[in-house]
ZADRENLUM-639897 format. One record per residue (C-alpha): residue in one letter; x, y, z. Coordinates in steps of 0.25 Angstrom, whole numbers, plus 2048, in hexadecimal, padded with zeros to 3 digits. Layout:
BEGIN
AXYZ/...
//
This chain:
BEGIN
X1D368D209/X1D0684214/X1CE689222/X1DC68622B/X1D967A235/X1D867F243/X1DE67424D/X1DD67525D/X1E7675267/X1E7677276/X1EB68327F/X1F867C281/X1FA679272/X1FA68726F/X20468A27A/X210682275/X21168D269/X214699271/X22369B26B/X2266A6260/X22669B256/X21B69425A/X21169D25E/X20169C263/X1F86A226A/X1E969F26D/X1DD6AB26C/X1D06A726E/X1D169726D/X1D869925E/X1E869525E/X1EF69F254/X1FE69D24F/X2056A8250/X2136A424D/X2146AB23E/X20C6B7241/X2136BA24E/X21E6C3248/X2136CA242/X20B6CF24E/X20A6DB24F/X20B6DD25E/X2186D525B/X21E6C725F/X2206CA26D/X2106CA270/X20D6BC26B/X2196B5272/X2166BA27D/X2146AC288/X2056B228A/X2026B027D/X20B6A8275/X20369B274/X1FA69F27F/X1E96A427E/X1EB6B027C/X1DE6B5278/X1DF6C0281/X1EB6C727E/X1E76C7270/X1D96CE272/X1DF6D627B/X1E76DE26E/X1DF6D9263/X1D16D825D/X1CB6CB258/X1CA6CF24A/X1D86CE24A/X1D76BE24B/X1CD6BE241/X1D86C3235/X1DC6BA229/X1EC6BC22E/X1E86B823C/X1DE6AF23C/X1E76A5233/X1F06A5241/X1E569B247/X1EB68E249/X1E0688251/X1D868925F/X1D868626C/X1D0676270/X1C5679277/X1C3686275/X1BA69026E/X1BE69F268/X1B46A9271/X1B96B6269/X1B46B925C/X1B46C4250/X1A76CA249/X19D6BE245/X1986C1235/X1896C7235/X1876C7245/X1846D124E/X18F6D7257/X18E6D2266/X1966DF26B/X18D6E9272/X18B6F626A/X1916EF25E/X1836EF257/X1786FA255/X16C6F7260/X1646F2255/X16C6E6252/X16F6E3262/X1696DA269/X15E6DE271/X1596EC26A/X14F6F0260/X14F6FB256/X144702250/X14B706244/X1506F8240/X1486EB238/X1486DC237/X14C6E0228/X1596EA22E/X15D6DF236/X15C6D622D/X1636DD224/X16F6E122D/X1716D2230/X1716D0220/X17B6DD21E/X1836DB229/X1866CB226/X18A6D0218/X1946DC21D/X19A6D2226/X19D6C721B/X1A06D0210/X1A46DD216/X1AC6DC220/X1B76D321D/X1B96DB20F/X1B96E921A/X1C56E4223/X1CE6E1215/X1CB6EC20D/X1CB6F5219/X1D96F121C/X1DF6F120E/X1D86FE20B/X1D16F81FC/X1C16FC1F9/X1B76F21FF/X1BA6E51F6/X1B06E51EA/X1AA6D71EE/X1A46DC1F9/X19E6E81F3/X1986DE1E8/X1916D51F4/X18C6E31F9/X1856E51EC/X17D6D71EB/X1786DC1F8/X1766EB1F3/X17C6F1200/X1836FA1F7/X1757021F3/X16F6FE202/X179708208/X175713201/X167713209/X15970F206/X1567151F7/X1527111E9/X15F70C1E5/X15A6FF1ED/X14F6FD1E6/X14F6EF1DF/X15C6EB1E6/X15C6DD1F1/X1606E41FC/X16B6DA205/X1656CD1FE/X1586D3201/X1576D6210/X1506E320D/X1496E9202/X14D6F71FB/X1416FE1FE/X1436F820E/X1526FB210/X155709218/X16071121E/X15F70622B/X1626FA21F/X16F70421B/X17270A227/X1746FB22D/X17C6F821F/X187704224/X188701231/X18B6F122E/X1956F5224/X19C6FD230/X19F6F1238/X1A96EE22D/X1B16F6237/X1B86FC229/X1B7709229/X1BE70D21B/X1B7700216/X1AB704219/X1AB711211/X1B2709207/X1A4700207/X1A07091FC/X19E717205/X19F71E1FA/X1937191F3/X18A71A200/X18B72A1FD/X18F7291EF/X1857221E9/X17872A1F1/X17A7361E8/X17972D1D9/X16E7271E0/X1667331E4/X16B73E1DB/X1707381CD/X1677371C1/X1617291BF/X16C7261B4/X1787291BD/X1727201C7/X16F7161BE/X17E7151B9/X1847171C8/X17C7101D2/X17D7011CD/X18C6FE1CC/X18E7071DA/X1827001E2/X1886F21DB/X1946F41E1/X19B6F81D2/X19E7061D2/X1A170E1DF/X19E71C1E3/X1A37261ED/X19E7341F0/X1A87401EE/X1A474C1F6/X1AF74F200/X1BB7561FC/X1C675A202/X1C5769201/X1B776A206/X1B575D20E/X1A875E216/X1A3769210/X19B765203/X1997731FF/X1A97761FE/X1A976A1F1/X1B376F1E9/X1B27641DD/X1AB76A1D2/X1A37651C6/X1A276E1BA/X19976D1AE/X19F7681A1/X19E773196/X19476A190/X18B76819C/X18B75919D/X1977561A7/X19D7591B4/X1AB75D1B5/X1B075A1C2/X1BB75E1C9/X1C175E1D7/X1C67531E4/X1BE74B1EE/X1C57461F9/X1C073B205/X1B77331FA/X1B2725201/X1B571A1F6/X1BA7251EC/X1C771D1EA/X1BE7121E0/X1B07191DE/X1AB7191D0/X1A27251D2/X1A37311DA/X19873A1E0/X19E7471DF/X19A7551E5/X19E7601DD/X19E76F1DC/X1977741CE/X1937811CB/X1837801D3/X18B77B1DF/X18D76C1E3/X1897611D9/X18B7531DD/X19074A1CF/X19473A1CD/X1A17391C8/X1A672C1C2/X1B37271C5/X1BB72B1B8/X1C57351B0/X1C87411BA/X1C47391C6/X1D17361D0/X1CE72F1DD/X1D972D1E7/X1D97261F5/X1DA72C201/X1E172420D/X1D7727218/X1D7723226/X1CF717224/X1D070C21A/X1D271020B/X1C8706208/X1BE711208/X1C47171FA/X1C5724201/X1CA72E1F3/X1CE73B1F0/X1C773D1E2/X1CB7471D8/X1C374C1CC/X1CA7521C0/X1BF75A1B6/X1B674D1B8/X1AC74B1AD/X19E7451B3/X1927461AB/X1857501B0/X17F7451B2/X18573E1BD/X18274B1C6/X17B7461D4/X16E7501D4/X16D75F1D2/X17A7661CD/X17C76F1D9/X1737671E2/X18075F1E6/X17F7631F5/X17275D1F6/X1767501F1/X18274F1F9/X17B753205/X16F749205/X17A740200/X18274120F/X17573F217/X175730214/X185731213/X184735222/X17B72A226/X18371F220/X18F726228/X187724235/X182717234/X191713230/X19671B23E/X18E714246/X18F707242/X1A070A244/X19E711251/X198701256/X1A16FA251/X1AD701258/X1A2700265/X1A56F1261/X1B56F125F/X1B66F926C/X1AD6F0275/X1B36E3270/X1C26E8273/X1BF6EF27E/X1BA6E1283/X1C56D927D/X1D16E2281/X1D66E228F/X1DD6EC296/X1E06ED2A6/X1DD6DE2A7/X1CF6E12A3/X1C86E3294/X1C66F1290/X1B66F2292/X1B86F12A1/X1BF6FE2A1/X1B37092A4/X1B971329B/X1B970A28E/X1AB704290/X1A7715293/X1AE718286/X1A570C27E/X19970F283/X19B71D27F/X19F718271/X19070F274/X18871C276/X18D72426A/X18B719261/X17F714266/X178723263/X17E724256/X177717252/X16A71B258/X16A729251/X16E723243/X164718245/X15A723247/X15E72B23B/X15D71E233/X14F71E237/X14D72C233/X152729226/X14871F223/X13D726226/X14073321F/X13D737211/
//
């Protein structure tokens, strides 16, 4: 469809339609015609008829209540009617692949004017590389899906594959081995927690919380298990499809009896008379993706204490979704297993041992989920600082009152030392054994 044709008009073009049924307004050099969507503000007829607005600039008053983005929407962006001769817009939304210019809106490593010791010429090349691609593929599929509540679009998990992102967030490991890493920016035996921590935290600044989880959580702590603690033929059926983007996984450990407490499981898997299956029985609740995972990474009670098994989506197995406080399009489920039957095989390291699976399992679970909280805790640095700049109250913008810049730059300290502690961590990480 062919771009609509933008034509110019003059200050005092605009303001001869300033009538209810002939109705502009100016913002930031762009002429918007109002006259069909007035009835459907939502702060009501009354505020666009108003004689400071009604085919007036008023670029102000409209920054004053809203954010940019808003202009940016499909249903508002089609109001455009034409700019202003001679002028130029000077306000605009998040350039694709760039560098924010809002102070504290990146980490230190990516700011102008200060070095890292812990980051390369290949990371950075790499998070230019990643963040290019989140930007273009990501995150206009994060603000739809987020809103309407579906699982990330399918598409996009297939674009993640060609760049194998899915296996590059489960960490540095032999699952990369023979794979082009993101078109070939780094190889499998160079890419470390720094490569994955920086894929995380650039899938943050979707700023779509429930999408985010939805982004395949579940396999970031699902999958570790088949990789580390099945047998070479469960891995071998498993880990293609679900690193291709094919097949999903989610790991059921929390249930709502015992919650936190892994030693209080009280889903149990029983031998078959005839040895070779599990019988499982028993609820899981909170399960991230669980609503449309093909396999389940289950932590059960058995007779020698906790046994962690993969169960395949299948008869007995009942998975409902939970309305959460964030978007549904993190599959959130309640699961249910009636007298599940799973082959011995597809048990995840020593039967008994499975507290020792889950626990090593949550070490890099828990990483993931602080290189996640940081990157979210800047980009509310980054909201706050561009409205408190934008919005005006007193006659003056918000940032000149003392007590909202003292409330950011406490917001500054805490996330600046939560980056600079998980950065050091990182380092850690890839230096230990």
């Amino acid at each position: 469809m062919a771009a609509k044709e933008l034509k110019e008009f003059t200050l005092e073009e605009v303001a001869q339609h300033n009538k209810p049924g002939d109705l502009w307004v100016v913002i930031d050099s762009k002429v918007y015609d109002l006259t069909r969507f007035k009835d459907l503000h939502p702060g009501g007829i009354a505020v666009l008829i108003d004689e400071e607005v009604a085919g007036k600039d008023a670029t102000d008053t409209f920054y004053g209540l809203h954010r940019h983005e808003v202009l940016e929407r499909p249903q508002y962006k089609r109001l455009q009617v034409g700019t202003i001769k001679a002028q130029k817009s000077v306000i605009f939304g998040r350039k694709i692949g760039e560098l924010s210019q809002v102070p504290y809106a990146e980490p230190t490593w990516l700011s102008p004017g200060y070095h890292s010791p812990y980051y390369s010429d290949n990371h950075r090349h790499f998070q230019k590389a990643v963040r290019l691609f989140i930007d273009e593929v990501v995150y206009p599929d994060a603000q739809v899906r987020e809103e309407d509540g579906k699982r990330p679009s399918q598409v996009v998990f297939d674009k993640m594959a060609e760049m194998n992102l899915h296996a590059m967030r489960l960490g540095p490991g032999k699952h990369l081995k023979g794979r082009v890493l993101m078109g070939g920016i780094v190889k499998p035996e160079e890419f470390d927690y720094f490569h994955e921590l920086i894929i995380t935290q650039e899938l943050v600044r979707c700023g779509a919380r429930g999408y985010g989880d939805g982004m395949l959580g579940g396999q970031v702590i699902g999958l570790p298990p088949v990789l580390n603690f099945g047998s070479p033929e469960l891995q071998a059926r498993i880990v293609p499809d679900t690193l291709a983007g094919k097949k999903f996984i989610c790991l059921a450990i929390s249930e709502a009896a015992a919650g936190s407490d892994v030693m209080g499981l009280q889903t149990t898997a029983a031998l078959s008379e005839d040895g070779k299956e599990w019988i499982i029985n028993g609820t899981k609740k909170w399960i991230t993706n669980g609503t449309f995972a093909d396999y389940f990474t289950v932590g059960c009670r058995t007779d020698d204490g906790l046994t962690v098994i993969l169960v395949e989506r299948g008869p007995g197995v009942e998975t409902r979704q939970i309305k959460t406080s964030y978007s549904t399009a993190a599959g959130t489920a309640y699961i249910t297993f009636d007298n599940v039957r799973v082959p011995i095989g597809n048990t995840l390291g020593e039967v008994g041992g499975g507290i020792f699976v889950i626990l090593s399992n949550f070490n890099h679970e828990r990483w993931v989920m602080c290189c996640s909280s940081a990157r979210a805790q800047r980009t509310m640095i980054e909201e706050c600082l561009k409205w408190a700049t934008q919005r005006k109250a007193f006659g003056k913008p918000l940032v000149s009152q003392p007590v909202i810049r003292a409330k950011i730059a406490a917001m500054i300290e805490r996330t600046e030392s939560v980056q600079s502690w998980l950065e050091n961590i990182t380092y850690q990480m890839t230096h230990m054994v």
